[in-house]
gemmi code that builds the backbone of each chain (N, CA, C; Angstrom):
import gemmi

chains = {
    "A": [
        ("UNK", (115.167, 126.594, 87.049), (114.670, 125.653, 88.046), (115.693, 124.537, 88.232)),
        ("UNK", (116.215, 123.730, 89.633), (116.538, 123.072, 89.876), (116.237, 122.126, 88.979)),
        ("UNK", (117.976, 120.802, 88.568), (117.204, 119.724, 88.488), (116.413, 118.928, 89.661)),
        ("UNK", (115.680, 117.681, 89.300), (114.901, 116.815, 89.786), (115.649, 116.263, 90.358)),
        ("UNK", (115.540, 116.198, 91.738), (116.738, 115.055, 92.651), (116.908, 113.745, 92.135)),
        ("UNK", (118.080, 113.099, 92.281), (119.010, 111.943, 92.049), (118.543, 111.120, 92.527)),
        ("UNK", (118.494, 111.286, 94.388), (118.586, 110.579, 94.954), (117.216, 110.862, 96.132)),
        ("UNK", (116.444, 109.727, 96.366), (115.253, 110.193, 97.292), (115.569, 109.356, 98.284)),
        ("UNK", (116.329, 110.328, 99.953), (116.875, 109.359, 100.855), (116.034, 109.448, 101.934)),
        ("UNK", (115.134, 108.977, 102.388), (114.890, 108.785, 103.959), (115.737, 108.350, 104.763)),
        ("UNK", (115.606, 109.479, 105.676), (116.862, 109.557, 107.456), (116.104, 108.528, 108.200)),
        ("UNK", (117.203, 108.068, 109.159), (116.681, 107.470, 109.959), (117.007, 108.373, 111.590)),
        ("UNK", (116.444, 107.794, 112.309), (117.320, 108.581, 113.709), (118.329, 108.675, 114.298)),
        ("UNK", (118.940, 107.074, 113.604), (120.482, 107.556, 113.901), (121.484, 108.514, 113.454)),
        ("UNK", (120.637, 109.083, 111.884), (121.649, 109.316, 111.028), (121.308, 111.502, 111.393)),
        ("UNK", (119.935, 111.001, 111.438), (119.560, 112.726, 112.067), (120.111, 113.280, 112.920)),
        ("UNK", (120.241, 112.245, 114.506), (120.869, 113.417, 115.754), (121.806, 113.547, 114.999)),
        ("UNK", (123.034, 112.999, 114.077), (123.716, 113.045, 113.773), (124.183, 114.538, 113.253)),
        ("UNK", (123.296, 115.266, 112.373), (123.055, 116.642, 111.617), (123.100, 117.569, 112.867)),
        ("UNK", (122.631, 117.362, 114.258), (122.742, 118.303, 115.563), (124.185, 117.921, 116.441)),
        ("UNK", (124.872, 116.622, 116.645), (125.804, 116.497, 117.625), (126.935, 115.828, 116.963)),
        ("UNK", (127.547, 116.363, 117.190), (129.269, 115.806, 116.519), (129.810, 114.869, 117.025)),
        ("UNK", (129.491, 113.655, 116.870), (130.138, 112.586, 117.963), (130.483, 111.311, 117.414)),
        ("UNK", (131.205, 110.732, 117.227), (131.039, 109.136, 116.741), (131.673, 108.454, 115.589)),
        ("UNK", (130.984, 107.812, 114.676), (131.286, 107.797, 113.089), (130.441, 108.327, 112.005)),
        ("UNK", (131.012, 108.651, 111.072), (129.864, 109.014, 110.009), (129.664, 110.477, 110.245)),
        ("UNK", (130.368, 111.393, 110.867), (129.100, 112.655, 111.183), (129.812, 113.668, 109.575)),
        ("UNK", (130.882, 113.691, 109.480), (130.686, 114.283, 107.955), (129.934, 113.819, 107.092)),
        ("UNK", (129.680, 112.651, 106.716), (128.562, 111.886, 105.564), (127.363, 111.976, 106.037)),
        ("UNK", (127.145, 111.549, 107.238), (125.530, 112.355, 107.668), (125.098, 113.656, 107.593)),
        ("UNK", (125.711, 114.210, 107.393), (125.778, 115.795, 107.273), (125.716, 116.517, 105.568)),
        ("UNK", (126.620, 115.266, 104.874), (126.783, 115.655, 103.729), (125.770, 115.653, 102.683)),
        ("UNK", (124.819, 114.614, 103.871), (122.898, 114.355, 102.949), (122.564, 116.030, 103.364)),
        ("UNK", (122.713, 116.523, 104.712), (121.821, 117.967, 104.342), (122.370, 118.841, 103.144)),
        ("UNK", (123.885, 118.927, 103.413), (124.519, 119.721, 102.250), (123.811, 119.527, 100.694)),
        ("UNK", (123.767, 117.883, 100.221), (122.754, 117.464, 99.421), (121.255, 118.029, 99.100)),
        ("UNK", (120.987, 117.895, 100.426), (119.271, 118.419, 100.310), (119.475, 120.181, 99.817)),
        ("UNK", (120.373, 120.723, 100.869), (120.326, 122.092, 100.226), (120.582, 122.406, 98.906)),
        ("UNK", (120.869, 121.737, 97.889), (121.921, 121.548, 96.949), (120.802, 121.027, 95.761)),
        ("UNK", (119.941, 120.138, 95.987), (118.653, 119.765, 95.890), (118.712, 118.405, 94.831)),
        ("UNK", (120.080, 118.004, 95.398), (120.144, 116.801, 95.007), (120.247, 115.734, 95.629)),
        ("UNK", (119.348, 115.772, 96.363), (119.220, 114.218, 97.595), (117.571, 115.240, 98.074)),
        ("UNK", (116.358, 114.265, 97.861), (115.095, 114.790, 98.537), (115.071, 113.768, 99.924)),
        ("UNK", (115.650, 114.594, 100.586), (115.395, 114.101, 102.251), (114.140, 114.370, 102.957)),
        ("UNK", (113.935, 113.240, 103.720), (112.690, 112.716, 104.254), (113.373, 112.205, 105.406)),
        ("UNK", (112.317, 112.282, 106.729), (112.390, 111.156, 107.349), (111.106, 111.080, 108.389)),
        ("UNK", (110.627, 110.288, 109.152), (109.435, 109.742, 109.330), (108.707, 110.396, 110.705)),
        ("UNK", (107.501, 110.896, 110.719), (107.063, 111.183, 112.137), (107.225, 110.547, 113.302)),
        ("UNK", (107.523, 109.325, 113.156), (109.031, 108.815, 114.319), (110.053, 109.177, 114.729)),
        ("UNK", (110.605, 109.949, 113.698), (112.078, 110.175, 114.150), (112.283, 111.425, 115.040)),
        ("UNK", (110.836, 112.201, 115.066), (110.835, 113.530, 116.166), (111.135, 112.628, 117.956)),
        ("UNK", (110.065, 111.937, 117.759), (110.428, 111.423, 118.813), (111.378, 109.893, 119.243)),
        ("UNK", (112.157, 109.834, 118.818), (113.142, 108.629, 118.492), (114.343, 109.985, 118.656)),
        ("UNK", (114.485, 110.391, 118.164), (115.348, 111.945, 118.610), (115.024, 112.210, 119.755)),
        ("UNK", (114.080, 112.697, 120.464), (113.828, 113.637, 121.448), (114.188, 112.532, 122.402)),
        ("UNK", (113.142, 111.230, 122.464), (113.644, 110.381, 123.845), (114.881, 110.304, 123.616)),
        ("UNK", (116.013, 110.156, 122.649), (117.120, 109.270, 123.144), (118.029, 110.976, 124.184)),
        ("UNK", (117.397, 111.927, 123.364), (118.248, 112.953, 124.269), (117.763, 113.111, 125.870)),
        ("UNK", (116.440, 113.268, 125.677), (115.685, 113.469, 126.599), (116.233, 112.018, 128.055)),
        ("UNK", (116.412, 110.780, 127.632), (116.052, 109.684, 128.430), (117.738, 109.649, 128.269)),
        ("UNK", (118.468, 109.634, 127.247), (119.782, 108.580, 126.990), (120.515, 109.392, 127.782)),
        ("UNK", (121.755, 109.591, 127.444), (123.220, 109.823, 127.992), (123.122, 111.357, 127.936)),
        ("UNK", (122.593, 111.897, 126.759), (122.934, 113.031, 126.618), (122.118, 113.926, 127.986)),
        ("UNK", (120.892, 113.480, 128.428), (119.968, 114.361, 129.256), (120.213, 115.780, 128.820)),
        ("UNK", (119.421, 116.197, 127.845), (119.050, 117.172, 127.484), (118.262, 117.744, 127.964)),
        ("UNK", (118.117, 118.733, 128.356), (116.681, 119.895, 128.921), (115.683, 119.933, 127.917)),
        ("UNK", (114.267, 120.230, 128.563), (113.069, 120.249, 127.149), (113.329, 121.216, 126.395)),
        ("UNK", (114.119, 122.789, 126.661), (114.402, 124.197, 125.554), (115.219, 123.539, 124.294)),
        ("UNK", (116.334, 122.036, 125.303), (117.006, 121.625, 124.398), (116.545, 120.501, 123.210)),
        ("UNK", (116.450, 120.086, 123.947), (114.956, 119.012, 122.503), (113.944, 119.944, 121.892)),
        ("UNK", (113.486, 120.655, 122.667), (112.673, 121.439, 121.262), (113.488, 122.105, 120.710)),
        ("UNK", (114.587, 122.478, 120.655), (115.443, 123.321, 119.559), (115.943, 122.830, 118.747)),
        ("UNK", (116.071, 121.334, 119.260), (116.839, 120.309, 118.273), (115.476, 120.146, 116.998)),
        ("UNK", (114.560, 119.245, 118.178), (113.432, 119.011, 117.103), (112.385, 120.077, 116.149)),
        ("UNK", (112.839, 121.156, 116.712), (112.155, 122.529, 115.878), (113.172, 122.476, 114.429)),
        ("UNK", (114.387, 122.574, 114.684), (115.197, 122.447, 113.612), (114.914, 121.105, 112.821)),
        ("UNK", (115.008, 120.205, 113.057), (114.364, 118.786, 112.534), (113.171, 119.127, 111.382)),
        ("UNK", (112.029, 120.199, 112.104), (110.838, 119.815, 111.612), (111.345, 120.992, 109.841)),
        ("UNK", (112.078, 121.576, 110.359), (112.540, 122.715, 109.666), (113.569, 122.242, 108.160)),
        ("UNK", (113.938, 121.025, 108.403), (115.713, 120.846, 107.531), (114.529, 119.841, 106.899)),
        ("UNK", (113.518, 118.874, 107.009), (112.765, 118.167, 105.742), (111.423, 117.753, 106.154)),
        ("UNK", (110.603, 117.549, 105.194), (109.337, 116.834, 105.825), (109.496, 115.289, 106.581)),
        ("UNK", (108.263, 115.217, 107.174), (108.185, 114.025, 108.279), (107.408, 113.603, 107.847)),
        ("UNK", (107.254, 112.300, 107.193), (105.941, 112.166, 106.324), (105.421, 110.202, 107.847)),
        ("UNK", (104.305, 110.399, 107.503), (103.591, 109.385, 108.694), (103.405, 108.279, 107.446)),
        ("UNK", (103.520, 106.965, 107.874), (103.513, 105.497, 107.103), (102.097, 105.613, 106.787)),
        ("UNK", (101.788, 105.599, 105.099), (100.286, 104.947, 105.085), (100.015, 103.345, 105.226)),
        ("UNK", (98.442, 103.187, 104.640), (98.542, 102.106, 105.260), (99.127, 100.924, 104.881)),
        ("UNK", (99.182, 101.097, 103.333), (100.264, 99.824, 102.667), (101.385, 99.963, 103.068)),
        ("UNK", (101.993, 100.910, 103.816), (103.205, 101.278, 104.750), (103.571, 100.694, 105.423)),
        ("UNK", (102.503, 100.659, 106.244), (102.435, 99.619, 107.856), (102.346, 98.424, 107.472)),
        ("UNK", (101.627, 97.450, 106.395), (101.511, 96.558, 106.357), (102.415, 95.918, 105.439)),
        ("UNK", (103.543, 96.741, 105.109), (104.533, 96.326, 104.735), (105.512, 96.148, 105.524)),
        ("UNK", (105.814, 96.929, 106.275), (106.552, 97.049, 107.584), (106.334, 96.032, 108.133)),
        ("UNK", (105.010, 95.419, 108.948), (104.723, 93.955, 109.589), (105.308, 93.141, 108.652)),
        ("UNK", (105.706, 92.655, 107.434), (106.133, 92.010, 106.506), (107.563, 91.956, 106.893)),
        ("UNK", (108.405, 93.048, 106.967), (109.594, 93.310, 107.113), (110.011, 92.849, 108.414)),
        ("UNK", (109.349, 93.755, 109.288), (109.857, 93.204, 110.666), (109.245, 91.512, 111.037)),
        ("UNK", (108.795, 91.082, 110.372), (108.589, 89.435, 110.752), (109.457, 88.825, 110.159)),
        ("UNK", (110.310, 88.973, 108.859), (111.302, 88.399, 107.939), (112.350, 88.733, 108.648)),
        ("UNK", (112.525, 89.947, 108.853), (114.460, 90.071, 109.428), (113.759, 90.015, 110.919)),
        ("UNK", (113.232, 89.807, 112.080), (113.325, 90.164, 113.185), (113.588, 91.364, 113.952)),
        ("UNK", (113.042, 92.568, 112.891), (113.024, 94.053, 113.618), (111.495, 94.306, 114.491)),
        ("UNK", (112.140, 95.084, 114.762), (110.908, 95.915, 115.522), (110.027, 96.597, 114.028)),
        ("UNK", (108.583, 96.873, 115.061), (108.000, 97.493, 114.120), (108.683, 98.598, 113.433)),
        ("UNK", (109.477, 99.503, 114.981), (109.773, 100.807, 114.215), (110.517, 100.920, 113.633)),
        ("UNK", (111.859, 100.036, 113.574), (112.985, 100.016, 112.535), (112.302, 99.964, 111.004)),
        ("UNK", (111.274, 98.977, 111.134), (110.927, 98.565, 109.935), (109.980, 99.619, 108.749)),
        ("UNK", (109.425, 99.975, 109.817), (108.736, 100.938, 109.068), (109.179, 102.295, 108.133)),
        ("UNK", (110.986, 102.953, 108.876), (111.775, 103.079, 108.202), (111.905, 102.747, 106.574)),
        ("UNK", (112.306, 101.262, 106.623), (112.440, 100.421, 105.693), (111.208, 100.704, 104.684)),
        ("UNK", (110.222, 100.460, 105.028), (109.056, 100.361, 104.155), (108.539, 101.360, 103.559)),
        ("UNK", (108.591, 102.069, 104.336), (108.098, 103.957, 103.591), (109.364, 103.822, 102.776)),
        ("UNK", (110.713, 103.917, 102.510), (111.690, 103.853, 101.635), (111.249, 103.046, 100.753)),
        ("UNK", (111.246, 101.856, 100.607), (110.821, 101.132, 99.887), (109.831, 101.530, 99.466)),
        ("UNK", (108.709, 101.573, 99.193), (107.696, 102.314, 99.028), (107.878, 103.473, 98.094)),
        ("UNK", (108.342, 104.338, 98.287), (108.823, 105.643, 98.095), (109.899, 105.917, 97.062)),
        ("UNK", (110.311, 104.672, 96.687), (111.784, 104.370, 95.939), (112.486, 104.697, 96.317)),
        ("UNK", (112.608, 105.196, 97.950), (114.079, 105.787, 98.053), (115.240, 104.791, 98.808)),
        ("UNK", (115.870, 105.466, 99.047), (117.442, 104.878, 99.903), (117.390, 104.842, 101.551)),
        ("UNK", (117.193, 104.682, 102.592), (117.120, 104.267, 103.818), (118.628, 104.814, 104.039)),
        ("UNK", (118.864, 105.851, 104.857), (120.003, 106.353, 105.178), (119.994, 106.278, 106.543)),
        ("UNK", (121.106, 104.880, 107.175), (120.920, 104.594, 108.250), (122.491, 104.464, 109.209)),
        ("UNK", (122.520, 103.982, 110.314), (123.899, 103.725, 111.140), (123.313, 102.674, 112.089)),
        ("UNK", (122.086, 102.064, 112.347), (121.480, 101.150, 112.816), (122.047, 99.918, 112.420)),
        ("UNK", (122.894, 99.313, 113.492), (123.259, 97.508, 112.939), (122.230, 97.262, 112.473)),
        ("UNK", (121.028, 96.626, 113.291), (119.724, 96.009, 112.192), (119.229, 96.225, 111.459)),
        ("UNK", (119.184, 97.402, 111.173), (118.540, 97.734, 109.421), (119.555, 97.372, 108.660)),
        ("UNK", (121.291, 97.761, 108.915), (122.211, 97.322, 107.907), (122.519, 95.978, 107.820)),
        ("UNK", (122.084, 95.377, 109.047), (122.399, 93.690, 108.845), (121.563, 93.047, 107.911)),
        ("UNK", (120.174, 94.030, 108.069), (119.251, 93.266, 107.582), (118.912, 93.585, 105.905)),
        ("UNK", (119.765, 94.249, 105.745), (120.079, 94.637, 103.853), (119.148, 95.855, 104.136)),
        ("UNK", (118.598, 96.323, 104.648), (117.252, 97.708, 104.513), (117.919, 99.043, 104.242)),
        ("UNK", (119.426, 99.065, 104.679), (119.351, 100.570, 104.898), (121.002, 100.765, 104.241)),
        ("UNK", (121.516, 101.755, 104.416), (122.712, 102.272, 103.408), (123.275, 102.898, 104.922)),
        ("UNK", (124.821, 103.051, 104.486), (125.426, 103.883, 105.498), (125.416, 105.429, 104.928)),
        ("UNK", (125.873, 106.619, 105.695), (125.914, 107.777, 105.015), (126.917, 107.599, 103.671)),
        ("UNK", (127.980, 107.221, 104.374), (129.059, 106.709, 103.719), (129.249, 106.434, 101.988)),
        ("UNK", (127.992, 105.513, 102.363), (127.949, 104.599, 101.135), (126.763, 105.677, 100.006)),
        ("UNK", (126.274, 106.057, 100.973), (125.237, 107.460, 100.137), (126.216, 108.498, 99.077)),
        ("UNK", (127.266, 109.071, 100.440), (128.216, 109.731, 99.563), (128.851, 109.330, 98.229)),
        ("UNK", (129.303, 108.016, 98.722), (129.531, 107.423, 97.529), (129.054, 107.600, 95.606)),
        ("UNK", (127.900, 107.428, 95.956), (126.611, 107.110, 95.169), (126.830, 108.801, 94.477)),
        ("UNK", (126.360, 110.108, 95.766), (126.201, 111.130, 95.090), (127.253, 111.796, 94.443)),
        ("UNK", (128.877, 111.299, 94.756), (129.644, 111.991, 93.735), (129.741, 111.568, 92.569)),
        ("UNK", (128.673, 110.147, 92.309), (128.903, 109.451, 90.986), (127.762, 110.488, 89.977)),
        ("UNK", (128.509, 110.950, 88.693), (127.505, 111.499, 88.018), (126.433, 110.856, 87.533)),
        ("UNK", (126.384, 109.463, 87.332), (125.896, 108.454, 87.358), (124.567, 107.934, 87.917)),
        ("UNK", (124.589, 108.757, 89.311), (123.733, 108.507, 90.727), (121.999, 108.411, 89.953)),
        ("UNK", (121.978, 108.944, 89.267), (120.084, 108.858, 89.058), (119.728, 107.445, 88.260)),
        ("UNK", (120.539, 106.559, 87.991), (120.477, 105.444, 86.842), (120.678, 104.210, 88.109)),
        ("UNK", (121.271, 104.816, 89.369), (121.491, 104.069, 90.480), (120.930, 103.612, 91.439)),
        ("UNK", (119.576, 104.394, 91.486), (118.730, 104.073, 92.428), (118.735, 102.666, 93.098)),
        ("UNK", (118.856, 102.978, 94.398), (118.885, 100.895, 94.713), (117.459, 100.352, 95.120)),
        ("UNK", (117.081, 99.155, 94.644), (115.768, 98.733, 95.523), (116.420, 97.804, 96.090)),
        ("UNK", (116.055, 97.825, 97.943), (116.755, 97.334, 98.731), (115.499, 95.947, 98.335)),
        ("UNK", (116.029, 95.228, 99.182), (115.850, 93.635, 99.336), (114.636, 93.684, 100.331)),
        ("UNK", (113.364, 93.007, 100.138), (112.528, 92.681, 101.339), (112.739, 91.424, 101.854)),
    ],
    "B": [
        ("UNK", (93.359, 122.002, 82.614), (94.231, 121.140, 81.496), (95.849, 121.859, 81.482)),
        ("UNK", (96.492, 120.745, 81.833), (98.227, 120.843, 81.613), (98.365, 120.432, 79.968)),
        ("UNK", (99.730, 121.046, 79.613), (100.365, 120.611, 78.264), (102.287, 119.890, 78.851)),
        ("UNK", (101.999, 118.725, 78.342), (103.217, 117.835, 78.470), (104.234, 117.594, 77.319)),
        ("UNK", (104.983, 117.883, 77.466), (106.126, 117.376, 75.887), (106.044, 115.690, 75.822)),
        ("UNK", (105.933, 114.993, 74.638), (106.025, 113.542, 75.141), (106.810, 112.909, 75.007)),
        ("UNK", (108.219, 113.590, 75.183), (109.272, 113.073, 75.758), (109.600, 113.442, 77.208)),
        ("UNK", (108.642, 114.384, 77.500), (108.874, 114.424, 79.119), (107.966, 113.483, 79.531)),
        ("UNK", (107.231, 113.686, 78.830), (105.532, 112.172, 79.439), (105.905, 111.088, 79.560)),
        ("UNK", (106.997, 110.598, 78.916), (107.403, 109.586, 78.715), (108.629, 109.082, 79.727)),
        ("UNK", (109.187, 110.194, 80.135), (110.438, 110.326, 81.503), (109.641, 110.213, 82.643)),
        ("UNK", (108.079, 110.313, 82.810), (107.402, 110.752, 83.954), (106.869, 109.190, 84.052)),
        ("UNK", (106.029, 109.070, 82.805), (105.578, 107.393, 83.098), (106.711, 106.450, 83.489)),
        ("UNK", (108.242, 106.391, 82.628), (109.184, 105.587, 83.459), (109.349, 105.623, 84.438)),
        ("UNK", (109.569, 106.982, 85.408), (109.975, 107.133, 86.750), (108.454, 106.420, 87.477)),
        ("UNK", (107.541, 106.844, 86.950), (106.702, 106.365, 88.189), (106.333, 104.532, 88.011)),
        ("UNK", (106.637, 103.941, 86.664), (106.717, 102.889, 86.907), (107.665, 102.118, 87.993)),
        ("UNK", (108.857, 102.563, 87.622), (109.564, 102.236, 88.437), (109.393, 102.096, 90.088)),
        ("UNK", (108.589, 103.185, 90.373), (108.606, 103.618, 91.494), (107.083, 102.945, 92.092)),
        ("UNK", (106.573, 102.126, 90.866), (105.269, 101.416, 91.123), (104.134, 102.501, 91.528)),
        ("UNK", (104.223, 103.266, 91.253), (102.919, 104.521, 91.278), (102.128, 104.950, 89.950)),
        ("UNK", (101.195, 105.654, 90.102), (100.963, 105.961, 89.092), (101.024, 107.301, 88.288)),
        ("UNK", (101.314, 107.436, 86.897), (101.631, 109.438, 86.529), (100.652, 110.495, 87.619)),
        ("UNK", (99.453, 110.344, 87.766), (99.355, 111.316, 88.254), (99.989, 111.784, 89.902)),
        ("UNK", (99.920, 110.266, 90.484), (100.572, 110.309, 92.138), (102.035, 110.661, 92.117)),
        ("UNK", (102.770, 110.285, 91.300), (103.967, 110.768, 90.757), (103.958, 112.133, 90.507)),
        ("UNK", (103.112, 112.826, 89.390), (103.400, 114.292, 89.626), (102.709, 115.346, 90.929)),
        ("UNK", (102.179, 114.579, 91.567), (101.651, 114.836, 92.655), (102.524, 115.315, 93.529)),
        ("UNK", (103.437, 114.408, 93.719), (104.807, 114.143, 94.965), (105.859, 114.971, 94.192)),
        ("UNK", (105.749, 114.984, 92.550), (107.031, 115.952, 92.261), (106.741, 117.506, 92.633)),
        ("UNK", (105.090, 117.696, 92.634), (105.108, 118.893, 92.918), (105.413, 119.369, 94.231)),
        ("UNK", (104.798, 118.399, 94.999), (104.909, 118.709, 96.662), (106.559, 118.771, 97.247)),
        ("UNK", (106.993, 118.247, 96.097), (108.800, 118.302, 96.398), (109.084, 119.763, 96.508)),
        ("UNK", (109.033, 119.860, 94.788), (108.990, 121.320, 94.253), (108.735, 122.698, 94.811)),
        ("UNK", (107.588, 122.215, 95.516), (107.185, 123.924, 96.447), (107.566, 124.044, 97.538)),
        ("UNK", (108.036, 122.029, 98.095), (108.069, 122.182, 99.783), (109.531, 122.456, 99.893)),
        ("UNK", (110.257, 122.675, 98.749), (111.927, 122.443, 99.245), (112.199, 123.951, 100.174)),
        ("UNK", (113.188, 123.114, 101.178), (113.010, 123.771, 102.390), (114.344, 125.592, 101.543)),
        ("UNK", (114.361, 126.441, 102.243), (115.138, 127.512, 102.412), (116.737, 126.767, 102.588)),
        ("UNK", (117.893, 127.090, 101.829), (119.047, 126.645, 102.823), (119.635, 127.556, 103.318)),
        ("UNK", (118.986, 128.501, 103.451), (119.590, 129.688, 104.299), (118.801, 129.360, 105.919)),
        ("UNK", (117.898, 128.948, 105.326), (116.788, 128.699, 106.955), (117.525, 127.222, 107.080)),
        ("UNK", (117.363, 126.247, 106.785), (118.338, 125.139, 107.170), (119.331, 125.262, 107.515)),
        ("UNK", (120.531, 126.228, 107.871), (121.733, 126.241, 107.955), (121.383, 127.152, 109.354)),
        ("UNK", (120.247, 127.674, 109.381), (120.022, 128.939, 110.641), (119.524, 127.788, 112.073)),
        ("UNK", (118.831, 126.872, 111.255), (118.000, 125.789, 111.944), (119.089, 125.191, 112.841)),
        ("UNK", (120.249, 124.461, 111.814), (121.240, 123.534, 112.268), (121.975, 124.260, 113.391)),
        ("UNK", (122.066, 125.972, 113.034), (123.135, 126.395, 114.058), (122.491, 126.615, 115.447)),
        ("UNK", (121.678, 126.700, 115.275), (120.651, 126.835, 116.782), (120.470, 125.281, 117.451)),
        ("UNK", (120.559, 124.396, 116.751), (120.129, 122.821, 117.356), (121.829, 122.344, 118.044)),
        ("UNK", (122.917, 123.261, 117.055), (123.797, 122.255, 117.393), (124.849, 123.097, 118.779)),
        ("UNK", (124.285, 124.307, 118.496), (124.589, 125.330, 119.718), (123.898, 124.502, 120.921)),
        ("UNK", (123.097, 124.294, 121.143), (121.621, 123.739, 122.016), (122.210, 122.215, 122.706)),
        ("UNK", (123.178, 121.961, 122.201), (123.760, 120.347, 121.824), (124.789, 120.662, 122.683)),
        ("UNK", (125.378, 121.533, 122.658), (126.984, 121.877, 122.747), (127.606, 121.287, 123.838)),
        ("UNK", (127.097, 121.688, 124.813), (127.050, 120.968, 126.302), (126.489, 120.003, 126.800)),
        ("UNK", (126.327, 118.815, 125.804), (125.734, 117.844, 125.980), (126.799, 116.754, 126.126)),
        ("UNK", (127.598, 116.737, 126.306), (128.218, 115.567, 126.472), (128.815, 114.458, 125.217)),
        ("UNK", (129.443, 113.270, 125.955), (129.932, 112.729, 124.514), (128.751, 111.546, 124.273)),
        ("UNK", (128.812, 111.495, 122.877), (127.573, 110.115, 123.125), (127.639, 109.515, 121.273)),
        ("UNK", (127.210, 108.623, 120.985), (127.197, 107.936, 119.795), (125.585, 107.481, 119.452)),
        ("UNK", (125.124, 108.636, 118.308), (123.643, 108.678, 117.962), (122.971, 107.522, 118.048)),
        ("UNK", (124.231, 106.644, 117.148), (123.446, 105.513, 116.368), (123.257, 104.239, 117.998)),
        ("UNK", (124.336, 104.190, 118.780), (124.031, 103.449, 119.616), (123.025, 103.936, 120.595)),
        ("UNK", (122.677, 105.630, 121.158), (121.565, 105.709, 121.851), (120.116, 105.402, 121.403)),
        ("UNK", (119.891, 105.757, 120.102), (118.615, 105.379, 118.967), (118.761, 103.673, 119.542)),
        ("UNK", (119.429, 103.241, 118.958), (119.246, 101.480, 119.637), (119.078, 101.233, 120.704)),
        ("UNK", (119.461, 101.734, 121.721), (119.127, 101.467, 122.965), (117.953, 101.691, 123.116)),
        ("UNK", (117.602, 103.278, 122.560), (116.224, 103.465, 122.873), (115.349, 102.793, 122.251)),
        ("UNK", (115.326, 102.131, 121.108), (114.578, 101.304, 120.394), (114.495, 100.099, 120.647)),
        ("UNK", (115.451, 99.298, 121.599), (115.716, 98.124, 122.459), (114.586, 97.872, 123.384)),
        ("UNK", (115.008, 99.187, 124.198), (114.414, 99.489, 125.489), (112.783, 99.329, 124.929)),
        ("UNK", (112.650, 99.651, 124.301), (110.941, 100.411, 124.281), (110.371, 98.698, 123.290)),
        ("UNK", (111.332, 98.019, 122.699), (110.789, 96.978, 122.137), (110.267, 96.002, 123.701)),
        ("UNK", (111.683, 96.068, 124.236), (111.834, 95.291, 125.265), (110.395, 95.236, 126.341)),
        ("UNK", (109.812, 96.785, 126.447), (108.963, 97.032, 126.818), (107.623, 96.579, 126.431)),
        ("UNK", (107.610, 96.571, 125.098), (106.062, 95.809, 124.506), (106.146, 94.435, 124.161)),
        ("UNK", (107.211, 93.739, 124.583), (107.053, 92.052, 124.946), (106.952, 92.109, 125.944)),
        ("UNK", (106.967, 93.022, 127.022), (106.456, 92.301, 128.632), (104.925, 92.586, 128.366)),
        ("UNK", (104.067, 93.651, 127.981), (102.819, 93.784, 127.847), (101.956, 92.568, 127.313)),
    ],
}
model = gemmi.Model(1)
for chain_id, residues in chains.items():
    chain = gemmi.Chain(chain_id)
    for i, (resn, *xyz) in enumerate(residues, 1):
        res = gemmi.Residue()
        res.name, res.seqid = resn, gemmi.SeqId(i, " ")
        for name, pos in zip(("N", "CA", "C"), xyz):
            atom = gemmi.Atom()
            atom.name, atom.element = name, gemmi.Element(name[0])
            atom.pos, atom.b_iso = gemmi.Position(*pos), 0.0
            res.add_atom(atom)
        chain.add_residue(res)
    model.add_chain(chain)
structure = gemmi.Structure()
structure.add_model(model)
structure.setup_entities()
């Protein structure tokens, strides 16, 4: 049997389209969390938001994607980790968060299920990273080539 | 009735302190890890179909469309 993952990272949406479109910064280290998950040392998560936080930005943004094409994206999505929905000490942690740094609910809630959850917030969002909540892929990688990584766990800052 | 080593009982109560939960919600979530871990043969089948699907999509930067769209839609529930 596998060991017990290292590292428990919740995705965010920036860091997900990321795993479908090659574009930008970060897309090897965003990528390198699935390699992780397959590997079964990073338990990736990310939130019943991020189906659709994915789908509009293709659907509405630059990319204008067709609906065959968002559902193929987001079929694969539902497929590569669970989507777990904020309970309610979730949410009402989240209102906590987003009133302290000035996020939106939905950034925050991100934040809070991680927190929550003990895990790492794996993000590319200025405001979650301005606001101490979230990690770059980058800095994830970092972490997982350290043999070290399970003694490392970070609790981010509320 | 489970049987625990109590030096593993003891790795289980740390982690879930830490994690501010309690042993049993803790082995709860280790199990649901445990059974739910995905295929990476099906994850790798998943990715090649999403990013095929992508291909002709143009150039674009995730992290700045997610913000926009998360701008936009904030922007939207302060006019309400």
């Amino acid at each position: 049997m596998p060991a017990m993952p290292a590292i428990d990272v919740v995705s965010d949406a920036s860091v997900a389209l990321k795993w479908f479109h090659a574009e930008g910064e970060e897309v090897p280290q965003a990528r390198a969390l699935i390699a992780a998950h397959q590997a079964r040392t990073v338990a990736l998560l990310v939130l019943d938001l991020t189906a659709y936080e994915v789908g509009n930005a293709l659907v509405r943004g630059r990319a204008k994607a067709t609906a065959a094409q968002v559902a193929t994206v987001l079929g694969a999505l539902d497929e590569i980790c669970p989507a777990v929905r904020p309970d309610a000490d979730e949410l009402r942690l989240a209102s906590e968060l987003a009133e302290r740094h000035d996020l939106t609910l939905y950034d925050a809630a991100y934040a809070a299920v991680a927190d929550s959850r003990g895990a790492t917030l794996a993000t590319l969002d200025r405001a979650l990273l301005k606001a101490g909540l979230g990690s770059r892929p980058s800095e994830l990688s970092q972490q997982l080539a350290s043999p070290a990584a399970e003694g490392r766990k970070r609790r981010r800052p509320r | 009735m489970i049987s625990v080593p109590d030096d593993l009982l003891e790795r289980i109560d740390r982690a879930a302190g830490e994690r501010r939960t309690s042993r049993s919600a803790f082995l709860q979530e280790a199990a649901r890890r445990e059974l739910g871990w995905p295929d990476p043969v099906a994850i790798d089948a998943a990715l090649e179909r999403a990013r095929a699907a992508l291909a002709g999509s143009g150039r674009f930067e995730s992290a700045k469309l997610i913000r926009a769209d998360r701008d936009a839609r904030d922007a939207r529930d302060r006019r309400r």
